[in-house]
C-alpha positions in Angstrom: 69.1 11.8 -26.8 69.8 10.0 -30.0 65.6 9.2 -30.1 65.3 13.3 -29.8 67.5 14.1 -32.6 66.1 11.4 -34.8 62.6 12.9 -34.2 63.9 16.5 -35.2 65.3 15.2 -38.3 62.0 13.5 -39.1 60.3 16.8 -38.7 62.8 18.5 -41.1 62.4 16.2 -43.6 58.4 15.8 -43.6 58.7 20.0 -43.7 60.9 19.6 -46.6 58.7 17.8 -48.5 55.6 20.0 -47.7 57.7 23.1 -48.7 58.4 21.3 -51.6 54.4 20.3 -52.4 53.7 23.3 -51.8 55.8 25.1 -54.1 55.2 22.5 -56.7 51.1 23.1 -55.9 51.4 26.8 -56.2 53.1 26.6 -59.3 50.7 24.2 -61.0 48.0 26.6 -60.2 50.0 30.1 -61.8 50.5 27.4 -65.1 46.6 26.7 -64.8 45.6 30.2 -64.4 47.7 31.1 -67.0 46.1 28.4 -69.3 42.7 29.5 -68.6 43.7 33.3 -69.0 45.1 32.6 -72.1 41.9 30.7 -73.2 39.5 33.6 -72.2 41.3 35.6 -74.0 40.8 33.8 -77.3 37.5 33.4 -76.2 36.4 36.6 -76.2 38.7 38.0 -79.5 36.2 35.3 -81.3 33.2 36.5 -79.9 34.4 40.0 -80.9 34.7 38.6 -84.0 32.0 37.2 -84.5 29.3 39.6 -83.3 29.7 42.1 -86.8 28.8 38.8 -88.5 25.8 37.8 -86.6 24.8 41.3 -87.0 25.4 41.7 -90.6 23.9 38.0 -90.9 20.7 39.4 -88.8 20.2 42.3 -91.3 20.7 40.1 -94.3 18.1 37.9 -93.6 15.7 41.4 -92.3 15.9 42.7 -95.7 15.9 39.3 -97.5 12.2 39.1 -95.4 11.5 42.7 -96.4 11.8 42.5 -100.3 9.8 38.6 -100.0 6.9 40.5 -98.0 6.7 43.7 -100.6 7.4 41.0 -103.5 4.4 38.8 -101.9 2.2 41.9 -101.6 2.4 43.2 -105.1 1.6 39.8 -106.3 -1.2 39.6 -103.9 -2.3 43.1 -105.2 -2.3 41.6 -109.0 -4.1 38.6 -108.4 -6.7 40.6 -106.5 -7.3 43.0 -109.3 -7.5 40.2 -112.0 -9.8 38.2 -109.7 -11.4 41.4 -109.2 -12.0 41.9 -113.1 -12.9 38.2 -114.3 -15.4 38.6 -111.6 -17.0 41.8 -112.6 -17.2 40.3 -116.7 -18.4 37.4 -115.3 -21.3 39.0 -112.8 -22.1 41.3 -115.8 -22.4 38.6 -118.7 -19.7 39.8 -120.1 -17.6 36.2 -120.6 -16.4 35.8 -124.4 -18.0 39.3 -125.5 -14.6 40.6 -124.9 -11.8 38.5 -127.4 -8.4 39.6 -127.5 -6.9 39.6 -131.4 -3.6 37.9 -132.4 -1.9 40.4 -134.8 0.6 37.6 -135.5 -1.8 35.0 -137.2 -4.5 34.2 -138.6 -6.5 31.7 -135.5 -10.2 32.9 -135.7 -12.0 33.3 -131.9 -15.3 33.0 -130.8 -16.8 36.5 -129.9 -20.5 36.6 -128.1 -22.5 39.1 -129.3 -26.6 40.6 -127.8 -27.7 38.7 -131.4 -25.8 35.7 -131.3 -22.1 34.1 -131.9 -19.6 34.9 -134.4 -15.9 34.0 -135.5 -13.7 37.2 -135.4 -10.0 37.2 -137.0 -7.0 39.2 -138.1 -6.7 38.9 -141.8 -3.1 41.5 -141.9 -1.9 44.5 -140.5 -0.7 47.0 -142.4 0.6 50.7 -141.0 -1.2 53.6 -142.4 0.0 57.6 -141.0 -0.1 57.8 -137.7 -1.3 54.2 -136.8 -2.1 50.9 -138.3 -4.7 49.3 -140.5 -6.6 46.0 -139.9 -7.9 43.7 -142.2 -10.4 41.5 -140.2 -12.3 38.3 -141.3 -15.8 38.2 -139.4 -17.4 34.6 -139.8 -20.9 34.7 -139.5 -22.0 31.0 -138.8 -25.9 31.7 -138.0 -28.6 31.2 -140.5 -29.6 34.8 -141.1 -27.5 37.9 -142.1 -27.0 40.7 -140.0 -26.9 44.5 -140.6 -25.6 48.1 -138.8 -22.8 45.9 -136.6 -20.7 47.9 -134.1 -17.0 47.3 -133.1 -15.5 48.4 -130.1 -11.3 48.1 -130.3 -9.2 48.8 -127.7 -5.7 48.5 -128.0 -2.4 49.9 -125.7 1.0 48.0 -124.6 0.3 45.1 -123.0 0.5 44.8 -119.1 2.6 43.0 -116.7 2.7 42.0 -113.3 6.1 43.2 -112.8 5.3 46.8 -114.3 5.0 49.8 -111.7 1.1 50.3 -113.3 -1.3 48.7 -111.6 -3.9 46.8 -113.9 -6.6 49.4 -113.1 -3.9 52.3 -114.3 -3.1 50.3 -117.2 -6.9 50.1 -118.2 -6.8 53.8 -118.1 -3.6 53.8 -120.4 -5.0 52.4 -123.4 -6.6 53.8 -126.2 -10.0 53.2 -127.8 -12.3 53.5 -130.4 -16.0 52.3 -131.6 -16.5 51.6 -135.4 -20.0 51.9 -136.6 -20.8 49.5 -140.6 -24.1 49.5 -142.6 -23.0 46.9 -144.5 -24.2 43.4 -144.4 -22.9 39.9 -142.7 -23.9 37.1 -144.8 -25.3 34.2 -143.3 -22.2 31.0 -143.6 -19.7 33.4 -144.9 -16.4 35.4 -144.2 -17.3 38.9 -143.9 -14.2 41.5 -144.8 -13.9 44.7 -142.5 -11.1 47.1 -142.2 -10.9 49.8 -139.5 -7.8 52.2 -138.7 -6.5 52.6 -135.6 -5.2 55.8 -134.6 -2.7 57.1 -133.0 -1.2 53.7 -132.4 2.7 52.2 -132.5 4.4 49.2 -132.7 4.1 48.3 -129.2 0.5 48.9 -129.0 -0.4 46.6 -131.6 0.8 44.0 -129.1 -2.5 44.2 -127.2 -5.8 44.5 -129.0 -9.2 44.4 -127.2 -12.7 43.7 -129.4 -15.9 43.6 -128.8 -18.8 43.8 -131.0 -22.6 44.4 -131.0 -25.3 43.5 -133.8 -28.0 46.2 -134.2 -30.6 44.6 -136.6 -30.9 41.0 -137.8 -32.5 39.7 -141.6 -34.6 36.4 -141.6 -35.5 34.7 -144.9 -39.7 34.8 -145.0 
């Protein structure tokens, strides 16, 4: 009898202590799913967070791409239409017949001519009605002189690679003008021509194109 009741109480006390576990288990888990509840949650407020800044990250670097690609092309575009154009003077024999003159001093440049060479530069500028005078300096440095001489001037703003023109659209801009002399360029010398160019501003005087052609040449018998 006393084994029997000793082997109930044994019974009630391991239950006890499983009720007890058991609670303690199930109470563990609630704190842990709790925990991770809580977690999840903070989770996914972040990620709601930070999907507007991945988004407005994406379209940043989209239009950053965007303005490199149109910025790359225009260049491209440029470059292609220089190349273009030192290609076509070059193909035509036109190197060094075209000189561009510095209004701002007086640096003599070699101009190619269908007689020979010569030394072209810009004495002063002076502004007349309506446009502006130049006084240029034309070296002859051959050993004849040289009559009935032709100069072609061209002159406009000048152009840049930033502008909305395009070079070819720029050509078109500009103004021109051929000046026809009788007079004579002496062998070794500085030969003094003047020529008006009109309509012309300020600006335009910043970009002046010459070329020049020889019509008859005088040898010494």
């Amino acid at each position: 009898m006393i084994g029997l009741l000793k082997g109930f109480f044994n019974v009630i006390f391991l239950f006890g202590i499983l009720v007890v576990w058991s609670i303690n288990g199930a109470w563990a888990d609630e704190n842990q799913l709790q925990n991770m509840d809580a977690r999840l949650r903070t989770i996914e407020n972040y990620l709601e967070t930070l999907r507007p800044t991945l988004l407005n990250f994406s379209g940043n670097i989209q239009e950053g791409l965007a303005s490199y690609t149109r910025e790359l092309e225009k260049n491209l575009d440029a470059y292609t239409q220089q190349l273009q154009e030192s290609l076509d003077d070059q193909l035509a024999g036109q190197q060094d017949r075209k000189v561009i003159l510095d209004t701002r001093s007086h640096a003599f440049q070699k101009v190619v001519t269908n007689t020979g060479i010569f030394l072209i530069s810009v004495d002063k500028m002076e502004a007349v009605s309506n446009g502006y005078r130049l006084y240029l300096q034309i070296g002859n440095i051959n050993y004849a002189d040289f009559r009935n001489f032709t100069l072609r001037l061209i002159w406009g703003a000048p152009w840049n690679a930033g502008s909305k023109l395009s070079r070819e659209q720029w050509r078109q801009s500009l103004m021109g003008a051929e000046y026809s002399f009788e007079g004579r360029l002496e062998k070794g010398k500085w030969n003094s021509v003047e020529v008006d160019l009109i309509p012309a501003s300020a600006q335009q005087m910043e970009y002046i194109e010459c070329e020049m052609g020889v019509a008859s040449i005088e040898l010494e018998k």
